[in-house]
N, C-alpha and C positions, 0 to 999 in steps of 0.2 A: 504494500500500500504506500509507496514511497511517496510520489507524485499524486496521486490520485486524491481528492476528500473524501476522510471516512464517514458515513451512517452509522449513528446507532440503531439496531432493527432489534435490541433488549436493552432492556436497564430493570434491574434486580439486585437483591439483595442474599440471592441465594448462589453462593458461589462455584457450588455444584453443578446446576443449572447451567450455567455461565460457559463454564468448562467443558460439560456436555454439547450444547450447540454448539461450540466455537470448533468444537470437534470435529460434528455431525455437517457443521458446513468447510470443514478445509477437507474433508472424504469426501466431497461432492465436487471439489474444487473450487470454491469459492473462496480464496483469501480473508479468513476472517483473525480478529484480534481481543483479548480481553484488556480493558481500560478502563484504570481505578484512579482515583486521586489522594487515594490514602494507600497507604500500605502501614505493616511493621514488621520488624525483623525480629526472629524468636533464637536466633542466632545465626551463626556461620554462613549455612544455606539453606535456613530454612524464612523464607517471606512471606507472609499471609496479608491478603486485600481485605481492607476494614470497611463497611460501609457499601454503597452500593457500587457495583461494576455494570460496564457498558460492554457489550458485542456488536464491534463496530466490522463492517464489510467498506471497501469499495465503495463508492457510488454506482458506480457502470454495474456491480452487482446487486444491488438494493434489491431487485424485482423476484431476481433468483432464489434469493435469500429468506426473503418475507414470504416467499413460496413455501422455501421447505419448512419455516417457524409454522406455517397454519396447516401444514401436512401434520407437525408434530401435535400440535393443539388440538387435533380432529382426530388424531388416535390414528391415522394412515400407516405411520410407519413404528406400530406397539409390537413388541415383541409378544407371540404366545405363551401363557407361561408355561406350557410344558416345552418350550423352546423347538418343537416339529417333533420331539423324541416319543416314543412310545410309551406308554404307562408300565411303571415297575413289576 
């Protein structure tokens, strides 16, 4: 996203969340980023985001992006919970 202006297409407070989409759209190839304005360091190398984060894309990807966020929100792309396997 060097050049480009990024969109936020979330802003939460759940960091998990956060981490997950930004995931779900760089496996789709979407360049996407998490950005916090707070952090704190718990040591060496360990840094945790205080407060809410943003999952910023591209611009040129906004459409993409916001796509697969209401695929996710509509349940399109839920896992089974028996994950396809057979019953024990």
């Amino acid at each position: 996203m060097n050049n480009n202006v990024a969109v936020a297409i979330l802003t939460t407070t759940d960091h998990a969340e956060a981490e997950m989409l930004k995931n779900l759209l760089v496996s789709a190839g979407i360049p996407a980023e998490i950005v916090t304005s707070r952090t704190m360091h718990w040591g060496e190398d360990v840094v945790q985001a205080v407060g809410q984060v943003d999952v910023v894309v591209p611009s040129e990807d906004e459409a993409d992006a916001r796509g697969l966020l209401e695929a996710v929100e509509r349940g399109d792309l839920a896992i089974e919970d028996n994950d396809g396997l057979p019953p024990n």
